[in-house]
C-alpha positions as CSV (number, residue, x, y, z in Angstrom):
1,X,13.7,-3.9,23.0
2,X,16.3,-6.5,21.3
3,X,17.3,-7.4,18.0
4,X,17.4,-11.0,17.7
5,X,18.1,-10.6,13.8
6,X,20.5,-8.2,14.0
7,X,22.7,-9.6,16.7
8,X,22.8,-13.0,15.0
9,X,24.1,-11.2,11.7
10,X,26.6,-9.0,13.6
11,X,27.8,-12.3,15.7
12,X,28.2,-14.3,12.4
13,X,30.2,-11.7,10.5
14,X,32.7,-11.6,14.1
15,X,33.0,-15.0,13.7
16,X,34.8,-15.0,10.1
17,X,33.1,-18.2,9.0
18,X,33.9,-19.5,5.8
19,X,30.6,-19.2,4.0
20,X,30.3,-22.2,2.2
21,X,26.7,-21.0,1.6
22,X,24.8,-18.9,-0.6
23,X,24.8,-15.7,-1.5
24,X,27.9,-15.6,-4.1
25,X,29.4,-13.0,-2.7
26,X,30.8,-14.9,0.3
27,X,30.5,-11.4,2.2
28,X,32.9,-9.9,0.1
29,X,32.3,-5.9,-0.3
30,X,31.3,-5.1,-3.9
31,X,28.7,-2.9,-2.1
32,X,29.6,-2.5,1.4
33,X,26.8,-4.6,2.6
34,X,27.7,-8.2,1.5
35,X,28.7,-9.2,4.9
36,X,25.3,-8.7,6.4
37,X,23.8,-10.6,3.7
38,X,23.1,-13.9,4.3
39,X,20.7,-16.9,4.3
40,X,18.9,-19.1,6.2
41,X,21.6,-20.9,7.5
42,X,22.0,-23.0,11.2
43,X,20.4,-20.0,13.5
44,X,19.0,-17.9,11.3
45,X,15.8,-19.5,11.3
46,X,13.3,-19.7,8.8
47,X,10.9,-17.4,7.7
48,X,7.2,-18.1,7.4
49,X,8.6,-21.3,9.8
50,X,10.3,-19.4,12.6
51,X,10.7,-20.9,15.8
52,X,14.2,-19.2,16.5
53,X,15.1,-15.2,15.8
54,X,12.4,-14.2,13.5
55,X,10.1,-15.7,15.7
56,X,10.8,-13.4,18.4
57,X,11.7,-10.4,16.6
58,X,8.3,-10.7,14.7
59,X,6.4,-11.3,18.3
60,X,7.9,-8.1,19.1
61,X,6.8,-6.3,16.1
62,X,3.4,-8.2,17.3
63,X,3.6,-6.5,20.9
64,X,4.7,-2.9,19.4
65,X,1.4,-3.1,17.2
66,X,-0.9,-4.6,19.6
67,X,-2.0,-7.8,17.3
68,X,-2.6,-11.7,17.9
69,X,0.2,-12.1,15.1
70,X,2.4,-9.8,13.0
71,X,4.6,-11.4,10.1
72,X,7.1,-9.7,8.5
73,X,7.5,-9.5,4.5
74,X,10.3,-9.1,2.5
75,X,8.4,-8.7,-0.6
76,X,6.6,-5.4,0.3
77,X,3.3,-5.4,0.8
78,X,2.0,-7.1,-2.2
79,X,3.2,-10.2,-0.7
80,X,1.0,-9.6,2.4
81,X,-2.3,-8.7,0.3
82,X,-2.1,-12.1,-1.5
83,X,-1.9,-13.9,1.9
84,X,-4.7,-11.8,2.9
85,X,-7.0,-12.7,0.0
86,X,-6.1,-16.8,-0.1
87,X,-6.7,-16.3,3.9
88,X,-10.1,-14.4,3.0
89,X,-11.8,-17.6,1.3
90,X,-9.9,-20.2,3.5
91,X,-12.9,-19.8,5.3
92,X,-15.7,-19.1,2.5
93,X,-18.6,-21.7,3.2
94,X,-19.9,-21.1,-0.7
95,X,-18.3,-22.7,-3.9
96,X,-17.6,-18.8,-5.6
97,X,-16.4,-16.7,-2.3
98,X,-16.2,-13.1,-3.7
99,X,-15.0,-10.0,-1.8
100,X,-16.6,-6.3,-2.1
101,X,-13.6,-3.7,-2.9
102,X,-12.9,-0.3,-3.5
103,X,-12.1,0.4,-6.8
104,X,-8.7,2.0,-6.2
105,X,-7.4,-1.4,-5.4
106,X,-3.3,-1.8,-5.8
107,X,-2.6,-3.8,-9.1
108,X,-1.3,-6.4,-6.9
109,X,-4.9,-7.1,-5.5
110,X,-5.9,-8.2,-8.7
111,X,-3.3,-10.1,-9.5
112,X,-4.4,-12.0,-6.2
113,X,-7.6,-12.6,-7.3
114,X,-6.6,-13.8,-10.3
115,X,-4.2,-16.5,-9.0
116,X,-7.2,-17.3,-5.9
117,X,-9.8,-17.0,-8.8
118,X,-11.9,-14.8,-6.7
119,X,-14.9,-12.6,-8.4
120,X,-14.9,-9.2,-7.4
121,X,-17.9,-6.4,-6.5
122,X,-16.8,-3.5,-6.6
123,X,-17.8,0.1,-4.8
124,X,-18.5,2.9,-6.6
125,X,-18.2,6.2,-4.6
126,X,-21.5,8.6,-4.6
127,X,-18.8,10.4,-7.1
128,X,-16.3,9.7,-8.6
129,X,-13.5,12.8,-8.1
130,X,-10.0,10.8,-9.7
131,X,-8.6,7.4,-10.0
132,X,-7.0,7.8,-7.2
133,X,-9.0,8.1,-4.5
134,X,-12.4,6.6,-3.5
135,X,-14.9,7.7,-0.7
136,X,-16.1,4.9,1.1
137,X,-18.9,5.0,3.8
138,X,-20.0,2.5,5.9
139,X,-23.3,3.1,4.2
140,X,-21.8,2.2,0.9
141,X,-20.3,-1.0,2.3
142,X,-23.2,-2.1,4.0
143,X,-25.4,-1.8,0.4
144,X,-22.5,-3.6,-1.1
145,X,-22.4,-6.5,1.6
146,X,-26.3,-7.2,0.7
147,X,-25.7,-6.4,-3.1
148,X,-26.0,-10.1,-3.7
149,X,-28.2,-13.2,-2.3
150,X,-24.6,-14.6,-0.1
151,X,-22.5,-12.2,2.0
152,X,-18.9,-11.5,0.7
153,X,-16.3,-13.3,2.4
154,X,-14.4,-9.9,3.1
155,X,-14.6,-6.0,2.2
156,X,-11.5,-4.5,1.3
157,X,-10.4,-1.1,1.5
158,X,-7.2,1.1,0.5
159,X,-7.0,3.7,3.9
160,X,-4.6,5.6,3.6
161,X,-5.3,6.0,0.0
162,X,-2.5,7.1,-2.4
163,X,-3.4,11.0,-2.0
164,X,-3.1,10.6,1.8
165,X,-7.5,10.5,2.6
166,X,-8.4,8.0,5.1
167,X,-11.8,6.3,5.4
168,X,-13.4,5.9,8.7
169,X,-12.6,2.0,9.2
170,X,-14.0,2.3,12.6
171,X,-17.4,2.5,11.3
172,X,-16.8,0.3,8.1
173,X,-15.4,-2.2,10.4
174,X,-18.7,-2.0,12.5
175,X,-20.7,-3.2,9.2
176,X,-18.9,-5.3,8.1
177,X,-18.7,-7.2,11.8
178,X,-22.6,-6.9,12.0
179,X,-23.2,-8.7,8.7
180,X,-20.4,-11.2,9.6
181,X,-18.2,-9.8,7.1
182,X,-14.1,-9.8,7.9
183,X,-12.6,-6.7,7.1
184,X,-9.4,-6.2,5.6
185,X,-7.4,-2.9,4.7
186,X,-4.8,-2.5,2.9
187,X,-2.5,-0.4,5.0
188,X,0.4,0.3,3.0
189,X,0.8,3.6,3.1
190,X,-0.1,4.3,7.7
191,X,1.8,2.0,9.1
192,X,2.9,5.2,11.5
193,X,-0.6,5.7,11.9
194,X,-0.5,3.2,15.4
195,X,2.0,5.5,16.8
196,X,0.1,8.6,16.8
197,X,-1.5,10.6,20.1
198,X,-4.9,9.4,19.0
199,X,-4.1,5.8,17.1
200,X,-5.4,5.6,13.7
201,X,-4.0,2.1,13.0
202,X,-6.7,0.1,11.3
203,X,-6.1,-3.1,13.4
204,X,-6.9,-0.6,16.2
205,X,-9.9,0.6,14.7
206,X,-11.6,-3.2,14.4
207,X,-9.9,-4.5,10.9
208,X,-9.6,-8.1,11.2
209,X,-6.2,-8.1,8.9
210,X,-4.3,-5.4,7.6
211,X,-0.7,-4.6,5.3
212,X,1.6,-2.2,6.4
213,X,4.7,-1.4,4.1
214,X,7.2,-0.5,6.9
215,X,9.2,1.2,4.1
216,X,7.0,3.5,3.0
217,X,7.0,5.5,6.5
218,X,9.5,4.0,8.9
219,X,12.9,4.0,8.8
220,X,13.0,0.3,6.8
221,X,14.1,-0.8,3.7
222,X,12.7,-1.2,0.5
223,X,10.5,-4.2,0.4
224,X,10.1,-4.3,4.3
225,X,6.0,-4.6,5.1
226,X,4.0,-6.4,7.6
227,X,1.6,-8.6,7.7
228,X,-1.2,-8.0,10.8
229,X,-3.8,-9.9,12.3
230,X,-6.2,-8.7,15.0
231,X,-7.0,-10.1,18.1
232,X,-10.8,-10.9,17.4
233,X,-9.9,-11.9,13.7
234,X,-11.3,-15.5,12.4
235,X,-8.8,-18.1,14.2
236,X,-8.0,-19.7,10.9
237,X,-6.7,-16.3,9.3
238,X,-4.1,-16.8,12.5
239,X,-3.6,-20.4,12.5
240,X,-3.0,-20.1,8.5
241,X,-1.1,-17.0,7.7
242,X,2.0,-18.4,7.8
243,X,0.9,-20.9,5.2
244,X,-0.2,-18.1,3.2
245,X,2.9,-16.0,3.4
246,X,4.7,-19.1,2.1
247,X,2.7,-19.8,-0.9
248,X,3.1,-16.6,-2.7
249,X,6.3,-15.8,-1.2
250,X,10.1,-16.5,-2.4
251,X,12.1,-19.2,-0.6
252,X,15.3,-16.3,-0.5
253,X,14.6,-14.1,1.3
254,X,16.2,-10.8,2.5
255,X,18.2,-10.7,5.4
256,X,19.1,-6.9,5.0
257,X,15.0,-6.4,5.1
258,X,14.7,-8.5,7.9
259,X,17.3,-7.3,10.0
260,X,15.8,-3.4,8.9
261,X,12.5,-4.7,10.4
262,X,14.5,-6.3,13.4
263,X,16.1,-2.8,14.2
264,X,12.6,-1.0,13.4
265,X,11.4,-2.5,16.9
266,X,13.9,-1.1,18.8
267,X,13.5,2.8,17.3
268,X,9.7,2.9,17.2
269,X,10.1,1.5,21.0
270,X,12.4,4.0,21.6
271,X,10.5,7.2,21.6
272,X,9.3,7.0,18.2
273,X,6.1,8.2,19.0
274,X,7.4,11.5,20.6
275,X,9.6,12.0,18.0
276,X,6.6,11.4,15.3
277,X,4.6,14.0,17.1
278,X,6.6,16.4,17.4
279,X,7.8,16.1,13.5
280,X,3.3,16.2,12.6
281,X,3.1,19.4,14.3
282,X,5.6,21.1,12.1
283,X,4.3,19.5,9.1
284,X,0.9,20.8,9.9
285,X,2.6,24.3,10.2
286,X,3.3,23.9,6.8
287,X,0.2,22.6,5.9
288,X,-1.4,25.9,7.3
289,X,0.8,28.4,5.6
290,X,0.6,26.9,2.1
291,X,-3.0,27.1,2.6
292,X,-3.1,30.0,4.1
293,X,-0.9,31.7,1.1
294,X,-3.6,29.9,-1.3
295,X,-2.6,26.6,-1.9
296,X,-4.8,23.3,-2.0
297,X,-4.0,20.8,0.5
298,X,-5.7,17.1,-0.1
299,X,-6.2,14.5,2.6
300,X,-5.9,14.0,6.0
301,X,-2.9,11.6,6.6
302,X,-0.4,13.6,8.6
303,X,2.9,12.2,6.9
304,X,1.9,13.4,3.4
305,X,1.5,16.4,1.7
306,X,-0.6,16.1,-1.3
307,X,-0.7,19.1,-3.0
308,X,-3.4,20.1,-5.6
309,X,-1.9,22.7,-7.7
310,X,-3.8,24.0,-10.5
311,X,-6.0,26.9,-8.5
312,X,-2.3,28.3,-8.2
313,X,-1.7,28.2,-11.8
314,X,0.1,24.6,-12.4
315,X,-0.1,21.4,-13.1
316,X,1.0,19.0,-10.1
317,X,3.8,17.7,-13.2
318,X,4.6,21.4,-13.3
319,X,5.0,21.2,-9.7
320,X,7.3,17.9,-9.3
321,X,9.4,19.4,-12.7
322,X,10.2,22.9,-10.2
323,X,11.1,21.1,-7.0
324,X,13.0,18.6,-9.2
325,X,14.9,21.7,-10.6
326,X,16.0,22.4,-6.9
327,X,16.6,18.8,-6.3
328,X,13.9,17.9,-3.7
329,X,12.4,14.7,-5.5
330,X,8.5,14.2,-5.2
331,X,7.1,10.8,-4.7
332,X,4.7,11.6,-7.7
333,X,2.9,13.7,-9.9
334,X,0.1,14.3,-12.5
335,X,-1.8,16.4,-13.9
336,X,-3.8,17.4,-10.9
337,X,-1.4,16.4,-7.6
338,X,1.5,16.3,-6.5
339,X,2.4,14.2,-3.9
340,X,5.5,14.3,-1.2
341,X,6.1,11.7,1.7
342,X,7.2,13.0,4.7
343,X,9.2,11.3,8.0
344,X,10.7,12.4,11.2
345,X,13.8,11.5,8.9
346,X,12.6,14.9,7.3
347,X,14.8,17.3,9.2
348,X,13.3,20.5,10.2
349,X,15.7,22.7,7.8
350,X,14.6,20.5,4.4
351,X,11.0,21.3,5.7
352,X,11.9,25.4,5.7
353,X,13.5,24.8,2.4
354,X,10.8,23.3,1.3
355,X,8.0,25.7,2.4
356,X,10.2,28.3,0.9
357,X,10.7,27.2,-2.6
358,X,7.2,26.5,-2.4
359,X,6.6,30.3,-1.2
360,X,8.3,31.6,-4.0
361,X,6.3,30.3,-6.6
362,X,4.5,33.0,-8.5
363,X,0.7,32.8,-8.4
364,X,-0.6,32.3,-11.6
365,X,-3.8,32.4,-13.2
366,X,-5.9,29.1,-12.1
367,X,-5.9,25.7,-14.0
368,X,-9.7,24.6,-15.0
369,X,-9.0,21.5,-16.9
370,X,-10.5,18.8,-14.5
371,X,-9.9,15.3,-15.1
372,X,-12.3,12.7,-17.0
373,X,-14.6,10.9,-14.7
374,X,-14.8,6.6,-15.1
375,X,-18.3,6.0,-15.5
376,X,-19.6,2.4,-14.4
377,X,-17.9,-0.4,-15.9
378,X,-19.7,-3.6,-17.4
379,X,-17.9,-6.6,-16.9
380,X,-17.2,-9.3,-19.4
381,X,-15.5,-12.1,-17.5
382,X,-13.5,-12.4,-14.5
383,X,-10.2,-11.3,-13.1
384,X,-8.8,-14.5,-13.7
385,X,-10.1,-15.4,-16.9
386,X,-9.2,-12.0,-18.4
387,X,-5.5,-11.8,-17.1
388,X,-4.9,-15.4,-17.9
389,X,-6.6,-15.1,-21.4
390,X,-4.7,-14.4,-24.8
391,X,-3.7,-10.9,-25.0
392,X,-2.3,-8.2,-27.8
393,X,-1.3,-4.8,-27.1
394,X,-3.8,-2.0,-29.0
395,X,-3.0,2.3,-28.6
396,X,-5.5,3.5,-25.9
397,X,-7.1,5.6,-28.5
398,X,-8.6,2.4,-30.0
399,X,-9.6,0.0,-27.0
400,X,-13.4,1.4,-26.8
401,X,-15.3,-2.1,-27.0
402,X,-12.0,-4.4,-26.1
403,X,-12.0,-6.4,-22.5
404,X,-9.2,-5.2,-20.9
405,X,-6.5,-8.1,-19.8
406,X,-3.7,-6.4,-17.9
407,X,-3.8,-3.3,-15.6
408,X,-2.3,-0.3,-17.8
409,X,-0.6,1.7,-14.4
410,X,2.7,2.2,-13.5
411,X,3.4,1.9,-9.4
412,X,3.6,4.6,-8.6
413,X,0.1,5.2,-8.7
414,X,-0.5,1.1,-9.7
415,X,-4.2,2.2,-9.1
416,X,-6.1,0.7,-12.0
417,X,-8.2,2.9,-14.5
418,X,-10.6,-0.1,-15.7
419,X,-10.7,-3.8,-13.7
420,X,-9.0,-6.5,-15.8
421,X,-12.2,-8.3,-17.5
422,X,-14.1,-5.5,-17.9
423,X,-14.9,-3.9,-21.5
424,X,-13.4,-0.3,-22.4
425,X,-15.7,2.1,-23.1
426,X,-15.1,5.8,-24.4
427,X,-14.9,7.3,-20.6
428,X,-12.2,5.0,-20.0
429,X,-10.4,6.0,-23.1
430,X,-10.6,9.6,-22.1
431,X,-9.2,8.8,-18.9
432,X,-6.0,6.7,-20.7
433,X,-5.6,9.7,-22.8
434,X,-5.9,12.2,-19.7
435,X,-3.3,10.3,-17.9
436,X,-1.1,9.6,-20.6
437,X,-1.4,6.0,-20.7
438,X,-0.4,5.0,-25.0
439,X,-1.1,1.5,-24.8
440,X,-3.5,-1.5,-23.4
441,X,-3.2,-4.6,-23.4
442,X,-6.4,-6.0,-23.7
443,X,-7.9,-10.0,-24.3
444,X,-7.7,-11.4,-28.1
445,X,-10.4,-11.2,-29.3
């Protein structure tokens, strides 16, 4: 497969042009890097307006994942899941579209619906067991689709979730398509997931958009993500995504991450999906002997090992804190999980070193603490009016009764505890103090 990006870049630095163009640097090393940095200059086409080498290197991303249209983002996938939503109610046919979400959204979705003003329903699972995850059926969806007197303009999921569970999109995308619903997913975390023996892809499985960060799991740099839009989605969400792209998006962007995603195509057409194989089976090796030896493993995505610690004695920090000590760095950590991202870049002897460290851990007494469950939330205004409402900063410890104005996560997780506009009761404020969250920020009152 060829690299259009890449062998503009590497044409234009043989070249020795004098770059009387932007970036600063002139191509310069301060870094190393500088002289494939550029911008859209004459050639380089123009992102979110390609018609030259992005235009074909995205169609092949397009062809790799099996979609009408791919686009790629520089800006990670939040970018992609504001395009989603402002392509969501492009099409809504009532004055106040609204969407029907799980509730362990990204921050950056409600950011979105902030900026789009769209209202929000959320799903509540049969029970709740963290923040961090959130067990959706397609029986939950389809009571949330007829919840209210109009149909949603979309349902929205997290699959893979942040502990590595993924929901059965296959079913939840035959509901929603049923009631006339478009389904999007928020992808971030599978975009391997296409590649496997049996794909898992949720474009594959019938969602109508999805957002992949390519950086999270393939060999891309940071901020590298994809837009996708299937086949038998709505033809405006294809007609407008570019649009979409462009309205939340910079007008710089990244020719590193592009020419990352560029050179993405050629490996995952390259026997990447052999290669992936291969590297699951030995992970799930793993996965069987640190059960096996009395471990908890969560989840079923096959790149990540989630591992719920405290039935061995520790707290997942405890965990990250031992590894850290033999310098393997976690992706994160609380009280109950500790989570580790792997890749085929994961070679086979960091995997024995990391069984083995994890081997050697002496079994302790088990952990009982559980954490505090959210119990349902009452809302006091929207999304939009609380984020874009007067705010103050209170201690956690004294929020109970405040509307809460701005999401109180870090990323990592960036899954929210309580929905912006809704009022903080004392369940929440056992879960801030649970999670070691100090302060709120919550609307003036």
């Amino acid at each position: 497969m060829n690299t259009p990006i890449c062998d503009f870049v590497t044409e234009y630095i043989k070249s020795a042009a004098m770059r009387l163009h932007m970036p600063g640097h002139k191509g310069q090393c301060f870094l190393g890097i500088e002289p494939f940095d550029i911008t859209e200059i004459e050639g380089a086409d123009v992102l979110y307006r390609a018609n030259g080498i992005i235009a074909d290197s995205q169609n092949n991303a397009s062809a790799l994942f099996e979609t009408a249209k791919t686009l790629y983002s520089t800006e990670g996938s939040s970018l992609c899941i504001r395009a989603m939503l402002r392509l969501a109610i492009s099409g809504a046919k009532t004055e106040r579209p609204w969407i029907l979400a799980a509730r362990n959204v990204h921050k950056a979705f409600l950011s979105a619906c902030a900026l789009l003003d769209i209202d929000v329903e959320w799903i509540y699972p049969g029970r709740f067991k963290d923040i961090l995850s959130c067990t959706v059926t397609a029986r939950d969806v389809e009571h949330g689709i007829h919840a209210r007197a109009t149909a949603p303009v979309a349902v929205y999921l997290t699959s893979p979730d942040y502990l590595g569970n993924i929901c059965d999109v296959a079913a939840v995308a035959d509901i929603c398509h049923k009631n006339d619903v478009a389904l999007l997913v928020d992808n971030a975390h599978g975009a391997y997931l296409k590649f496997l023996s049996q794909d898992r892809h949720p474009i594959s499985l019938g969602a109508d958009m999805c957002c992949d960060s390519a950086h999270k799991t393939l060999p891309v740099l940071t901020g590298g993500a994809y837009l996708h839009i299937s086949k038998n989605a709505p033809a405006h969400f294809f007609d407008g995504a570019e649009r979409a792209m462009e309205l939340f998006s910079s007008t710089s962007p990244s020719y590193l991450i592009l020419q990352s995603l560029d050179r993405a195509n050629e490996y995952i057409d390259n026997g990447y999906a052999e290669k992936l194989d291969s590297f699951i089976g030995r992970v799930e090796k793993l996965k069987q002997t640190l059960v096996q030896n009395g471990f908890d493993i969560v989840g079923d995505e096959p790149l990540k090992l989630t591992v719920a610690p405290k039935r061995y004695g520790y707290t997942g920090e405890q965990l990250a804190d031992m590894l850290l000590r033999n310098n393997v760095v976690c992706e994160f950590a609380d009280a109950d999980y500790c989570v580790m991202m792997l890749t085929p870049e994961t070679n086979g002897q960091e995997i024995n070193r990391l069984e083995e460290l994890l081997l050697d851990m002496e079994k302790k007494r088990p952990l009982t603490e559980t954490p505090p469950m959210p119990e349902y939330a009452h809302r006091a205004m929207s999304v939009r009016e609380a984020m874009l409402s007067d705010s103050v900063e209170v201690a956690a410890c004294e929020a109970a009764g405040k509307i809460l104005a701005s999401p109180s996560v870090s990323c990592p997780p960036a899954v929210p505890i309580v929905m912006c506009g809704e009022k903080i009761d004392n369940a929440a404020v056992n879960c801030f103090e649970y999670y070691r969250i100090k302060r709120v920020t919550v609307v003036k009152e």
